[in-house]
C-alpha positions as CSV (number, residue, x, y, z in Angstrom):
1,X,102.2,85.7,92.8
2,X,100.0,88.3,94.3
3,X,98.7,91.1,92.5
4,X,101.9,93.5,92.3
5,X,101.5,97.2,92.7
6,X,104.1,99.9,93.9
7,X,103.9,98.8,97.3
8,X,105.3,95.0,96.4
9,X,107.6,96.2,93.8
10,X,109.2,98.8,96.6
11,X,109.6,95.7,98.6
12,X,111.3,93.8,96.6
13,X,113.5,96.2,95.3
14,X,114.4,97.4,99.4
15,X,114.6,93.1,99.9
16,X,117.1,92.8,96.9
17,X,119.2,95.4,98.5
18,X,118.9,93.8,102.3
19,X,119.9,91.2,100.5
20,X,123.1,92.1,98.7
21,X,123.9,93.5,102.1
22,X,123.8,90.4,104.2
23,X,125.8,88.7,101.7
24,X,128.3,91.2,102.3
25,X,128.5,91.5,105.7
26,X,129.0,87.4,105.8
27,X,131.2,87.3,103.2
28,X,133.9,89.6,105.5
29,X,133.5,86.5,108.4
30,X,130.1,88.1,110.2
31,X,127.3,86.0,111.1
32,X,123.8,86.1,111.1
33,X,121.7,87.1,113.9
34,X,120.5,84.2,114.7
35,X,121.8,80.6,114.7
36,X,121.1,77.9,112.2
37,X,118.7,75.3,113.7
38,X,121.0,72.6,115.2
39,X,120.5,68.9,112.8
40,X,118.1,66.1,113.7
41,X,114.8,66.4,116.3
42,X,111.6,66.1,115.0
43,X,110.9,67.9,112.3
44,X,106.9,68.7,110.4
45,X,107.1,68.4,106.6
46,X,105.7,71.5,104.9
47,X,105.6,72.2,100.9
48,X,108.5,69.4,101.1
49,X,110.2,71.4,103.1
50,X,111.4,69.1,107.2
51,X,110.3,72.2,109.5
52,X,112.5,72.0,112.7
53,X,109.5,71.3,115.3
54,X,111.5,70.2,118.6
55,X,110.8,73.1,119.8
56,X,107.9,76.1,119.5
57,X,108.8,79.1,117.8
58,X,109.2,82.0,119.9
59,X,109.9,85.2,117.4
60,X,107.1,84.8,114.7
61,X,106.9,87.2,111.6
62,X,104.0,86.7,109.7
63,X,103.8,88.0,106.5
64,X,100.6,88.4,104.4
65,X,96.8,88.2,105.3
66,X,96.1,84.7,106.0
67,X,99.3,84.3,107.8
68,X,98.8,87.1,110.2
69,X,95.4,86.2,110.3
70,X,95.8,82.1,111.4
71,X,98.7,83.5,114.0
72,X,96.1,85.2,115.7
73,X,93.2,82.5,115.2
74,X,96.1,80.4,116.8
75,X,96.7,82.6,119.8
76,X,100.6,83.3,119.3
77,X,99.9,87.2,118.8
78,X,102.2,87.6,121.8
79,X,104.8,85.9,119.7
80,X,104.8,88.1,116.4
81,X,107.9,90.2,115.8
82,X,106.2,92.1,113.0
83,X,103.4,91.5,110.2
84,X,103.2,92.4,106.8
85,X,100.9,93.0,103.8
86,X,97.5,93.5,104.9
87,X,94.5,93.2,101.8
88,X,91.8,94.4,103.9
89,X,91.0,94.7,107.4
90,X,91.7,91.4,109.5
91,X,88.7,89.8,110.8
92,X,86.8,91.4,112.9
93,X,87.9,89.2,116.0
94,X,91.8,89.8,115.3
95,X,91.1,93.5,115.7
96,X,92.3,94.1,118.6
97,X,95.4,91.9,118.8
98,X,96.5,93.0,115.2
99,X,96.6,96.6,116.4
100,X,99.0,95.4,119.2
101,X,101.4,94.8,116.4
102,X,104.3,96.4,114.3
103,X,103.0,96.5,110.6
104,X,104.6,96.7,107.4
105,X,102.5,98.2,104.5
106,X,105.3,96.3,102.3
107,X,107.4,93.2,102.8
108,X,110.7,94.4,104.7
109,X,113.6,94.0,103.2
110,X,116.0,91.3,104.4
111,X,117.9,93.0,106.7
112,X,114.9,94.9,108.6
113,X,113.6,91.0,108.8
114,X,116.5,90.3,110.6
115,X,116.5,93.0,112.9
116,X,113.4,91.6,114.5
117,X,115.6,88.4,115.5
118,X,113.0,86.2,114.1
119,X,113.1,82.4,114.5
120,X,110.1,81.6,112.1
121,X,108.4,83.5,109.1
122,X,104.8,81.9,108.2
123,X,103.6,83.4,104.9
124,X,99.8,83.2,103.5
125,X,101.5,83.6,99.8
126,X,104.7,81.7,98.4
127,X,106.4,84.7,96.3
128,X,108.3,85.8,100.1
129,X,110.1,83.0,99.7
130,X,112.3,83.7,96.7
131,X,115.6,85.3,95.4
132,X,113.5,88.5,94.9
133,X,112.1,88.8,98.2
134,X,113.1,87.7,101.5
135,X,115.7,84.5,100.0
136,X,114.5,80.8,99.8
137,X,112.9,78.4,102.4
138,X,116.9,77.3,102.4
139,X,118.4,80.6,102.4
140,X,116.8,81.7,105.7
141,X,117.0,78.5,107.2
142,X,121.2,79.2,107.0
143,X,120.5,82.2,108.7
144,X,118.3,80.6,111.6
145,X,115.2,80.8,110.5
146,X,112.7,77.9,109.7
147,X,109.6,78.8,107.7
148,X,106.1,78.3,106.8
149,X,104.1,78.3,103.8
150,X,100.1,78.0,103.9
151,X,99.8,74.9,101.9
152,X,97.7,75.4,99.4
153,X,99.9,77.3,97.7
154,X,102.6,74.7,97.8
155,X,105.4,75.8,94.8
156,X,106.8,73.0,92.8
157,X,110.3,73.8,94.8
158,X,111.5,75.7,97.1
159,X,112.2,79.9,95.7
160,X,109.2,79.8,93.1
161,X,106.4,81.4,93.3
162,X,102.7,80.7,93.3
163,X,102.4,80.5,89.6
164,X,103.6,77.1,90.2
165,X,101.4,75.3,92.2
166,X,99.7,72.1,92.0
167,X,95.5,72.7,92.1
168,X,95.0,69.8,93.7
169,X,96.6,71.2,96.7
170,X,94.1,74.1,96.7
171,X,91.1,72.1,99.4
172,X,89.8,73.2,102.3
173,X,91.0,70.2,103.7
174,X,94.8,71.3,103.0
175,X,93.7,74.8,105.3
176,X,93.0,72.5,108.0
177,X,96.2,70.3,108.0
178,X,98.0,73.4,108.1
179,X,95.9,74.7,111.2
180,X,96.5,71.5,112.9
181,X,100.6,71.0,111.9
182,X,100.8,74.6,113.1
183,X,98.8,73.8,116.3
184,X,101.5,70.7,116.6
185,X,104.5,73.2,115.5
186,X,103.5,75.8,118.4
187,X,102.2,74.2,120.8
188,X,98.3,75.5,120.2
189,X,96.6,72.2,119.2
190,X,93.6,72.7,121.2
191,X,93.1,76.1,119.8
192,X,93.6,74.7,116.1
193,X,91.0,72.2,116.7
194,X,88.6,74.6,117.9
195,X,89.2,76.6,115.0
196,X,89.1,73.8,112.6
197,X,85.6,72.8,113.9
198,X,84.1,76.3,113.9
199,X,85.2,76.2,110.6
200,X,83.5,73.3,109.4
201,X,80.4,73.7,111.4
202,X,79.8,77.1,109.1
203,X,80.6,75.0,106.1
204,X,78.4,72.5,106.9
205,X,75.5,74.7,107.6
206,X,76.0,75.7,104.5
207,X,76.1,72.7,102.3
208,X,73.2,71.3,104.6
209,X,71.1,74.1,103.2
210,X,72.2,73.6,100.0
211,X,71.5,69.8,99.8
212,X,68.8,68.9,97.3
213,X,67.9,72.1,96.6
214,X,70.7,73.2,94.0
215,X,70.9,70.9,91.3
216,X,74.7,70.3,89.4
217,X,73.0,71.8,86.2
218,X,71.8,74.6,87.9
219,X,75.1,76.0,89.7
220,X,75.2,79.8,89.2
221,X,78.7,80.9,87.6
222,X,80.5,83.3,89.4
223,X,83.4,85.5,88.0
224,X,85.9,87.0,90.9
225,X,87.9,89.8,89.5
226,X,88.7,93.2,89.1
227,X,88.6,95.8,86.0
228,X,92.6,96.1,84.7
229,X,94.0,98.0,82.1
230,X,93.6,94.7,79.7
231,X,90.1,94.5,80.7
232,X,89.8,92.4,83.8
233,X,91.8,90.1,86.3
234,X,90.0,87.4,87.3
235,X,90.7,84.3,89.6
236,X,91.3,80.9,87.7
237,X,91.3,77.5,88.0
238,X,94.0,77.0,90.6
239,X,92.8,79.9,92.9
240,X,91.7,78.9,96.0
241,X,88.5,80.8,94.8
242,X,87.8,78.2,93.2
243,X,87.4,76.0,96.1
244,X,85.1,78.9,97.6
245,X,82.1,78.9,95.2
246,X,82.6,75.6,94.6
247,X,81.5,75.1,98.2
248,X,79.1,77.9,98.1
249,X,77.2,76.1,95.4
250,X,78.6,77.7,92.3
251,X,81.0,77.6,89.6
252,X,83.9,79.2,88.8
253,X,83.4,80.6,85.4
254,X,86.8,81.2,84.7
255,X,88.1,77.3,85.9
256,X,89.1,76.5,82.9
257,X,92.3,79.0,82.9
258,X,95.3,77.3,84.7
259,X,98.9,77.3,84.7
260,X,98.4,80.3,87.5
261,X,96.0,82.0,89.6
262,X,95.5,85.4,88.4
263,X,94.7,85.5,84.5
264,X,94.5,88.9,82.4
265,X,91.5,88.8,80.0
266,X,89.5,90.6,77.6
267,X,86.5,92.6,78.2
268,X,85.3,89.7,75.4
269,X,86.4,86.9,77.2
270,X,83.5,88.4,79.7
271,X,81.0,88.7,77.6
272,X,81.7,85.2,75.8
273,X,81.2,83.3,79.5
274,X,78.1,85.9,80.2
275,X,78.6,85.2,84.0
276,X,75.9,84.8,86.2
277,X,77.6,86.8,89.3
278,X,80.7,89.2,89.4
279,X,82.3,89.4,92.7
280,X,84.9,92.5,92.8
281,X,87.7,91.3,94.7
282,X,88.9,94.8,95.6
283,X,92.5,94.9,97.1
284,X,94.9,95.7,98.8
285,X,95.3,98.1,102.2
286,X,94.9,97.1,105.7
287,X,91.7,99.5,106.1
288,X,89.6,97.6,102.8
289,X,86.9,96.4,102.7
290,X,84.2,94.7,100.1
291,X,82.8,98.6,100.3
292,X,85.6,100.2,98.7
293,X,84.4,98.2,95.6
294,X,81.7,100.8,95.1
295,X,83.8,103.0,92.0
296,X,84.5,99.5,90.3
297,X,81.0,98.4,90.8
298,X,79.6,101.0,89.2
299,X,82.5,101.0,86.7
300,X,81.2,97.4,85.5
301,X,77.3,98.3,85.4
302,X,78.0,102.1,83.5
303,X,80.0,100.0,81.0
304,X,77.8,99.7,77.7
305,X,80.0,97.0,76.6
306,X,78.9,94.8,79.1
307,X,74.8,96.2,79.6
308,X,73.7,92.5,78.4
309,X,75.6,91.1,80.8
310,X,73.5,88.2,82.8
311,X,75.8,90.1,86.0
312,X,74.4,93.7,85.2
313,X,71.0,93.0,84.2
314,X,70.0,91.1,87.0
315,X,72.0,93.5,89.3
316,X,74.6,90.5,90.4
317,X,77.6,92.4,90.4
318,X,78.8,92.5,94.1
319,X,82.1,93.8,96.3
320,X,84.3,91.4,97.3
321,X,88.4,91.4,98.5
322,X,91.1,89.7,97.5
323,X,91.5,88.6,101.3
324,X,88.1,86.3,100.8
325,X,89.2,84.7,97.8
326,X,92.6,83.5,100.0
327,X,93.2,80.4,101.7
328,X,92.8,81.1,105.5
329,X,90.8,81.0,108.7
330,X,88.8,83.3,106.9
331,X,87.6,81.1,104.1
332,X,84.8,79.3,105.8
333,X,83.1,82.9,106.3
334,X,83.9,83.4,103.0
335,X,82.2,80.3,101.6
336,X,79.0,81.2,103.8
337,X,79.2,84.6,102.0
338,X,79.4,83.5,98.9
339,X,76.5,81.3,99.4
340,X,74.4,84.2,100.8
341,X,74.9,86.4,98.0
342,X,74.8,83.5,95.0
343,X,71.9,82.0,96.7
344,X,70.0,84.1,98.7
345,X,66.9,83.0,98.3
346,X,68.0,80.2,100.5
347,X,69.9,82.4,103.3
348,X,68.1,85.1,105.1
């Protein structure tokens, strides 16, 4: 599950109620606004889930950064009913069409989901799609609307959340058989392509100036995380983080922690792993950026339990978001940052 805050836990409270009010209103012989999707015609398989793909979705409501985000890179921003959950400003090239849009600082609840009339929901993060949110993959499929999850986040069933999901799911590879199923699903398969291969070819760049010059053994480790009140949340194994500095020629230092993506540890735990690089993964506000890490930052380096830090001593502790660290169009560029700041003797 995402980080929670006040925000997510007003939107799941105001969901729970939409929720309880559906019911009712369906219960006394009302029906939903829009019809269930009529059985058989071809269908794309998501997260195990048969997507009804006979026909493009016309009424999109993309909730979460890299949802919003790949809508756009996909060029269905004139079919988006609403968007929701920002962690930092959208890339710089969705600017423009993401101020065109109705935005929710929270997740709606159910029933001001439904008042958009929307036909399709594609999340970045799998907690939407549960009893406490917006209902199950199922639920909303009763009440007409089909649904996508970005798969590297795929939950072990439908209505669970992200502290479920497989790690070997979490590849680049699974970003761009999402971009090219979605390209299929709306109609925009030239368009995924072409993201798909700017994508690679800033990969690529990357790993060719890596090649030969960064041996295995000499991998920096990189922690992504955040002071908390138990002393810092950092990404682990299963994050698609992970995947990031693994591509950026690094290591996670916390890859070892799995079971979930966001692990609560000591300000010992820390010291123990001495990381080489702390990236701040500050979050979450549509207007963020990696420079609102600055209080954090200097936070981490004022600290005099961690002055012998590898991090603080060498001056390594960076800002990052938590919208780099997702799965998305955006992780390429994320990769290449990475590399720039882990590396940057080899990147100008």
């Amino acid at each position: 599950m995402k980080p929670t805050d006040a925000r997510a836990a007003l939107g799941r409270a105001r969901s729970a109620a939409g929720l309880a009010l559906l019911l009712a209103v369906t219960a006394c012989g009302g029906s939903p606004s829009s019809p269930a999707p009529e059985a058989g015609g071809e269908t794309i398989r998501n997260c195990d889930v048969d997507v009804a793909a006979a026909e493009p979705p016309e009424r999109v409501f993309a909730a979460y950064q890299p949802a919003i985000e790949t809508a756009h890179a996909l060029g269905i921003s004139d079919r988006l009913v609403g968007t929701a959950f920002l962690d930092a400003e959208v890339m710089d090239e969705h600017a423009a069409a993401q101020a065109e849009q109705e935005y929710y600082p929270n997740l709606p609840s159910l029933e001001e989901l439904l008042s958009h009339e929307p036909d399709f929901v594609l999340s970045g993060f799998n907690g939407v799609f549960t009893d406490e949110s917006l209902g199950t993959r199922a639920s909303l499929r009763e009440l007409g609307v089909e649904s996508w999850i970005l798969s590297p986040l795929c939950p072990s069933e439908d209505g669970r959340t992200d502290e479920t999901i497989d790690p070997a799911t979490v590849t680049m590879d699974n970003v761009y058989a999402d971009l090219r199923d979605l390209g299929t699903l709306f109609d925009e398969q030239e368009r995924a392509e072409q993201v798909i291969a700017d994508m690679e070819a800033t990969i690529e760049e990357v790993t060719q100036t890596l090649d030969g010059r960064v041996a295995e053994e000499d991998r920096p480790t990189v922690m992504i995380g955040r002071p908390s009140d138990q002393g810092f949340r950092v990404a682990g194994g299963p994050d698609f983080s992970t995947e990031i500095i693994d591509l950026a020629g690094g290591v996670n230092a916390f890859a070892d922690l799995d079971g979930r993506r966001n692990h609560d540890v000591a300000t010992e735990d820390v010291i123990a792993r001495d990381p080489d690089f702390i990236l701040v993964d500050v979050c979450c506000d549509a207007r963020m950026t990696s420079a609102d890490a600055a209080d954090q930052i200097e936070q981490i380096m004022g600290d005099p339990a961690l002055a012998n830090l590898t991090a603080v001593t060498e001056g390594r502790v960076e800002g990052f978001t938590f919208a780099d660290r997702s799965a998305g169009v955006r992780s390429a560029d994320a990769v290449a940052k990475v590399a720039g700041t882990i590396h940057s003797d080899l990147f100008g």
